[in-house]
C-alpha positions as CSV (number, residue, x, y, z in Angstrom):
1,X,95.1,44.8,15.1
2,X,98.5,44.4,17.4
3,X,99.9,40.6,15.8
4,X,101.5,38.6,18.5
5,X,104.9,39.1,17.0
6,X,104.4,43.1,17.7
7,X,103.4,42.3,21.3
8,X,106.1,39.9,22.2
9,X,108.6,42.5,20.5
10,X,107.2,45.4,23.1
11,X,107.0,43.5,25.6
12,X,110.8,42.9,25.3
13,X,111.4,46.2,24.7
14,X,109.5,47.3,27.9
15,X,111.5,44.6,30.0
16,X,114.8,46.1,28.5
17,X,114.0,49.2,30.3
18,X,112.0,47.8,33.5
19,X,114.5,45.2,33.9
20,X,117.5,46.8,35.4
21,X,115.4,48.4,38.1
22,X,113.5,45.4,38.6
23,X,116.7,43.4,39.5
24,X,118.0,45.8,41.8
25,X,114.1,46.2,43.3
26,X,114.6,42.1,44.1
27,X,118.1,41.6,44.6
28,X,118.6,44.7,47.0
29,X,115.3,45.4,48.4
30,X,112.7,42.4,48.7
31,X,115.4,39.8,48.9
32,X,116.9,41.5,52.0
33,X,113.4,42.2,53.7
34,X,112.4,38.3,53.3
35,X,115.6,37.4,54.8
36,X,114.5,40.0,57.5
37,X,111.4,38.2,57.9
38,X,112.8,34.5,58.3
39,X,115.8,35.8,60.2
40,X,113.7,37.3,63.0
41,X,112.7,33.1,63.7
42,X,116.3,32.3,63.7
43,X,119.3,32.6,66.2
44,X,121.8,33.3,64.4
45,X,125.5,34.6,65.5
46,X,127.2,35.5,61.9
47,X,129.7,32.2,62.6
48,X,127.4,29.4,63.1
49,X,124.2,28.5,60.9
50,X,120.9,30.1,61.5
51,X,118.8,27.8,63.8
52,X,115.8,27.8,63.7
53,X,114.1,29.4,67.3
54,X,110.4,29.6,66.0
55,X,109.1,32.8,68.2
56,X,111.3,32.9,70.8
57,X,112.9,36.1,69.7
58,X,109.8,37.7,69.6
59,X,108.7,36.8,73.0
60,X,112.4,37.9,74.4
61,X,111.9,41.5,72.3
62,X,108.0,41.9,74.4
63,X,109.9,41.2,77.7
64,X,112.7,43.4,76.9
65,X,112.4,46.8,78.6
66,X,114.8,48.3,77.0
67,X,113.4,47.7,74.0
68,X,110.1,49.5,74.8
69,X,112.6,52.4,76.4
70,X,114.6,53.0,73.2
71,X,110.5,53.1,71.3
72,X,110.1,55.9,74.0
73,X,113.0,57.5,73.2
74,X,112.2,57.2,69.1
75,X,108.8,58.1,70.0
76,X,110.3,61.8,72.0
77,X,112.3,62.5,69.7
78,X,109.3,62.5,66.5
79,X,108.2,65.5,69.2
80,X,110.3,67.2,66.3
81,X,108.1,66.1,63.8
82,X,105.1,68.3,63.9
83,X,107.6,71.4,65.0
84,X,109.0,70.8,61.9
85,X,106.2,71.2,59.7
86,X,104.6,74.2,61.2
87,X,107.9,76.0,61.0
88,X,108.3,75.1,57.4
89,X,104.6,76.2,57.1
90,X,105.6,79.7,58.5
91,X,108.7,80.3,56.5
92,X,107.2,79.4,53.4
93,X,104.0,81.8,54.2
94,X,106.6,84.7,54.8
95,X,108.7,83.7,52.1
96,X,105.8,83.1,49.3
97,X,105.4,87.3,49.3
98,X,107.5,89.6,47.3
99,X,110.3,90.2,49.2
100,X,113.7,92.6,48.4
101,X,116.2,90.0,48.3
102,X,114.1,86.4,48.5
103,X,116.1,84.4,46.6
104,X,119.0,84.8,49.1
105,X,116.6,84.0,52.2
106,X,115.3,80.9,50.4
107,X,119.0,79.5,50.0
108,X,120.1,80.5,53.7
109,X,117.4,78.9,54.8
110,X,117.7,75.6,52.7
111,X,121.4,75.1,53.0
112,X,121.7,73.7,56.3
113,X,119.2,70.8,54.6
114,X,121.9,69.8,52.5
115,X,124.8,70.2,54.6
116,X,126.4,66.2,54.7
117,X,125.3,64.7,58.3
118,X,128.3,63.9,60.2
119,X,129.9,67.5,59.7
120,X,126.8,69.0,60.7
121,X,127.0,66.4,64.0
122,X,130.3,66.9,64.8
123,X,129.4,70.9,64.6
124,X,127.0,70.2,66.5
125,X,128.4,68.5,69.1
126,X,130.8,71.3,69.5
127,X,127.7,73.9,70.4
128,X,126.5,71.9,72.5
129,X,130.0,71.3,74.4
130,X,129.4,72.5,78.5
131,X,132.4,74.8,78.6
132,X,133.2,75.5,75.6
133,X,130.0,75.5,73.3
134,X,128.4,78.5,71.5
135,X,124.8,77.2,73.3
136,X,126.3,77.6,76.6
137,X,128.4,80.9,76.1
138,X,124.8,82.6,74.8
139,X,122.9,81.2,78.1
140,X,125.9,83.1,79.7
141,X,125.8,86.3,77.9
142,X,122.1,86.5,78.9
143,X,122.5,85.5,82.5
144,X,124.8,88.2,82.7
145,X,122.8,90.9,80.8
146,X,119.7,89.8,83.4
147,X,122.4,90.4,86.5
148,X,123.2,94.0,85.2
149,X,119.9,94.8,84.2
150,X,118.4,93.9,88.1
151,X,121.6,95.3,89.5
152,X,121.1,98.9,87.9
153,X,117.5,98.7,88.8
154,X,118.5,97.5,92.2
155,X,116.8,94.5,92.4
156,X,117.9,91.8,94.6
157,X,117.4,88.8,92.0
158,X,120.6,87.5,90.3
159,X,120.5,84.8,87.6
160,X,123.1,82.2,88.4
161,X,123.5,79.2,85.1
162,X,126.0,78.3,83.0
163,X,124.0,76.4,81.1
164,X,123.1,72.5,80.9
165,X,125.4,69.9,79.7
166,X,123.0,68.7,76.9
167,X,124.4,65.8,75.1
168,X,125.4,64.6,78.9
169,X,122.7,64.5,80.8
170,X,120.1,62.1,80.1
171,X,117.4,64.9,80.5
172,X,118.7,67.4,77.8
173,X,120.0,65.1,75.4
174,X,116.8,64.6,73.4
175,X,115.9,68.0,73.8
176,X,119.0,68.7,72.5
177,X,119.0,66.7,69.4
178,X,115.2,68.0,68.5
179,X,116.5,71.4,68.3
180,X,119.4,70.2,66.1
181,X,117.0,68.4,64.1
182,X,114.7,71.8,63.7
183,X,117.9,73.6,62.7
184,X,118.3,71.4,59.2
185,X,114.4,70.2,58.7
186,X,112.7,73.7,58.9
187,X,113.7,75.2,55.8
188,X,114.4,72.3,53.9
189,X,111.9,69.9,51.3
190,X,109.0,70.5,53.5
191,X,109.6,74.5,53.0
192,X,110.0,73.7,49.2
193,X,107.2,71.9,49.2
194,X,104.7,74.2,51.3
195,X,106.1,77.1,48.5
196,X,105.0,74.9,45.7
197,X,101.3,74.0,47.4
198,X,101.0,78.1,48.2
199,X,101.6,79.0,44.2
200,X,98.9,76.0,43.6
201,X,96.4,78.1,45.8
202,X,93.5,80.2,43.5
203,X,94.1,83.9,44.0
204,X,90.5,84.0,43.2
205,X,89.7,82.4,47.1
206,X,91.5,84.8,48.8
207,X,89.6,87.6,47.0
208,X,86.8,86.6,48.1
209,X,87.9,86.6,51.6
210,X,89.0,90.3,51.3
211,X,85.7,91.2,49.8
212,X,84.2,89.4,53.2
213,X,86.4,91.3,55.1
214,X,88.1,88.4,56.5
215,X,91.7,89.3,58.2
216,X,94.5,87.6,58.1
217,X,93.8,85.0,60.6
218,X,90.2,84.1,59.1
219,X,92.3,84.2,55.2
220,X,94.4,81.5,56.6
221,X,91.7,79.5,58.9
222,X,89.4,79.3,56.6
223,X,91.6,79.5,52.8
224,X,95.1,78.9,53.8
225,X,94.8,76.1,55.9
226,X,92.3,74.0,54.0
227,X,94.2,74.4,50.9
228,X,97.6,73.1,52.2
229,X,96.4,70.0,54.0
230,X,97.1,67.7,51.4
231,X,100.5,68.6,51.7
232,X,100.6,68.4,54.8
233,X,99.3,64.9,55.0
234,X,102.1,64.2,52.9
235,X,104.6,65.7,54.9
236,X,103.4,64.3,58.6
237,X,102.7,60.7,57.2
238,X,106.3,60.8,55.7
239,X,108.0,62.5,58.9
240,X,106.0,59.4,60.9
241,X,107.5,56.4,58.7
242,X,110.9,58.8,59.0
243,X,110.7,59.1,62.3
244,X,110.4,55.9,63.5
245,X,113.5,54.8,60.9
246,X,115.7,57.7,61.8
247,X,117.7,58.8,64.5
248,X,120.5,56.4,64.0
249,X,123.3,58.3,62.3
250,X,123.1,61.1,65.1
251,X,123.5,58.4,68.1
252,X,126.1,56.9,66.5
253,X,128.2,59.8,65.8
254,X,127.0,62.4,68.3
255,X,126.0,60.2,71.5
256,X,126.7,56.4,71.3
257,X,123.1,55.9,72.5
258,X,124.0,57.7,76.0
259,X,123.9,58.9,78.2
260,X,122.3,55.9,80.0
261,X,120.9,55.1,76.8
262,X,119.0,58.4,76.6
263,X,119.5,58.7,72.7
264,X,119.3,55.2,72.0
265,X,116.5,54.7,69.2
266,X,115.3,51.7,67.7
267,X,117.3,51.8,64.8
268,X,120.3,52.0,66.5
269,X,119.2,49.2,69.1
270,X,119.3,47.1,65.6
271,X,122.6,48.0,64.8
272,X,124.1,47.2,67.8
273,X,122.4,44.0,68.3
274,X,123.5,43.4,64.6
275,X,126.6,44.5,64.2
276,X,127.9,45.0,67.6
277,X,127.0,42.1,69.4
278,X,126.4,39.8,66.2
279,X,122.8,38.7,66.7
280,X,121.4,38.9,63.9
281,X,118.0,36.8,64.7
282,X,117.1,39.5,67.4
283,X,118.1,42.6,65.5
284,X,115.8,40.9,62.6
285,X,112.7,40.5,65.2
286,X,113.5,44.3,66.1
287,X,113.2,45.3,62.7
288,X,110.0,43.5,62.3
289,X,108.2,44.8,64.9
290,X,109.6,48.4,63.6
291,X,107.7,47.7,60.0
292,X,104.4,46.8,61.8
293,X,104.9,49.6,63.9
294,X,105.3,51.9,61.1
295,X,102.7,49.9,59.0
296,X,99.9,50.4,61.8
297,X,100.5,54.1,62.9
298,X,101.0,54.7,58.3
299,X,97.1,52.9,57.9
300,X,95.8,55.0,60.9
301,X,97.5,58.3,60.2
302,X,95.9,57.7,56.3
303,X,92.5,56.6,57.9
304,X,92.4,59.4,59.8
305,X,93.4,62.0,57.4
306,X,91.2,61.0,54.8
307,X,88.5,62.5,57.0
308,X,90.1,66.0,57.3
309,X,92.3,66.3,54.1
310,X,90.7,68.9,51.9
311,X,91.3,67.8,48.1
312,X,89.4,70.4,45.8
């Protein structure tokens, strides 16, 4: 029998270790969101005192079209998202067999997960430069291979593009960016991950399949596929909330949110009404419809996949 004297003494003991990440959990995180939440009822400019608008701010943010443009635009660019997981999927397939040399193709292909974000955007602003860029100067080199190829065949077509001007033009400037995104996502933690759910996979199942006669396709259909989807679940709910939070540090550095606004996510629509143009009620109401956003399409994505995730 625990006396109340040994109780009270754990107890302290636990709070000794909760406590530090307690306090930062309130002071840093649920503090900030319940400002958040009263904020987006307020008009307030930084200088003045908050005043209270009741939900004015929210009926300004459903008038506002450029709201719903920049959810568009977040919306586009998640396009990434499922690209993402399927090519981590297929690396991680090709890289789970015994290779000569794995190690080394495992690191290539996670480094550029871990390279620091503004380097990687300023280097990839540079490929993406219209006269100078290495995207460009390869559209080149194949334009002219085409134009030597039908000239030697004597053909009358000739191939005439130097290439778009990406981060420029307001129709290959998301494009642009979901490619960049590909380059540091593919081989990244969702690789790692797809690696760990592979080893995790009974040899005994795909046995069984060979004794069937099953082929590759029907071993991954019907083995492969089934297996995994926890992970995957995982990985697309995650990529989903990510999505819809992400995209500001590339518009800032990369784009400004143009052209035209072309980049411009909802993040960085919160920014600049925050720290740009120091309203700080309406960047709050942005934020909140951004959590039930995330919170509706996070309880439907989980509704959903509980029907289809295979966990045995």
């Amino acid at each position: 029998m625990i006396s109340g004297q040994s109780r009270a003494k754990a107890l302290g003991v636990a709070l000794l270790f909760v406590g530090p990440n307690l306090i930062g959990f309130l002071v840093f995180t649920l503090l900030p969101v319940v400002a958040a939440f009263l904020l987006a009822f307020c008009r307030w400019d930084l200088i003045s005192p908050p005043r209270f608008a009741g939900p004015a701010n929210l009926q300004d943010l459903i008038a506002d079209e450029k709201f719903w443009y920049y959810l568009y635009n977040t919306t586009f660019l998640m396009l990434g998202v499922p690209l993402s997981m399927f090519g981590s999927m297929f690396l991680a397939i090709v890289l789970s067999r015994n290779l000569p040399g794995l190690w080394a193709y495992r690191t290539a292909f996670f480094v550029p997960s871990i390279t620091t974000g503004v380097g990687t955007f300023i280097l990839w602003q540079w490929i993406y430069s219209p006269d100078f860029g290495l995207a460009n100067w390869l559209i080149r080199q194949v334009a002219g291979g085409l134009n030597a190829f039908t000239a030697a065949v004597h053909l009358p077509w000739q191939v005439h593009w130097d290439g778009p001007r990406w981060l420029q033009d307001p129709a290959w400037a998301k494009p642009a960016l979901i490619i960049m995104g590909l380059w540091g996502s593919i081989g990244g933690t969702n690789m790692i991950l797809y690696l760990a759910a592979l080893r995790n996979i009974p040899p005994e199942l795909y046995e069984a399949a060979d004794i069937d006669g099953a082929g590759a396709w029907v071993r991954f259909r019907h083995v492969t596929w089934p297996m995994l989807s926890p992970t995957t679940f995982f990985i697309l709910i995650m990529g989903l909330i990510g999505g819809f939070q992400g995209g500001f540090a590339m518009a800032h550095v990369m784009t400004a949110g143009g052209p035209d606004g072309a980049t411009t996510t909802i993040s960085y629509y919160i920014y600049q009404y925050a720290y740009e143009w120091y309203e700080m009620g309406y960047a709050a109401a942005i934020a909140l419809a951004l959590f039930a956003i995330v919170l509706i399409v996070t309880l439907v994505g989980w509704r959903l996949g509980e029907q289809r995730v295979h966990y045995e």
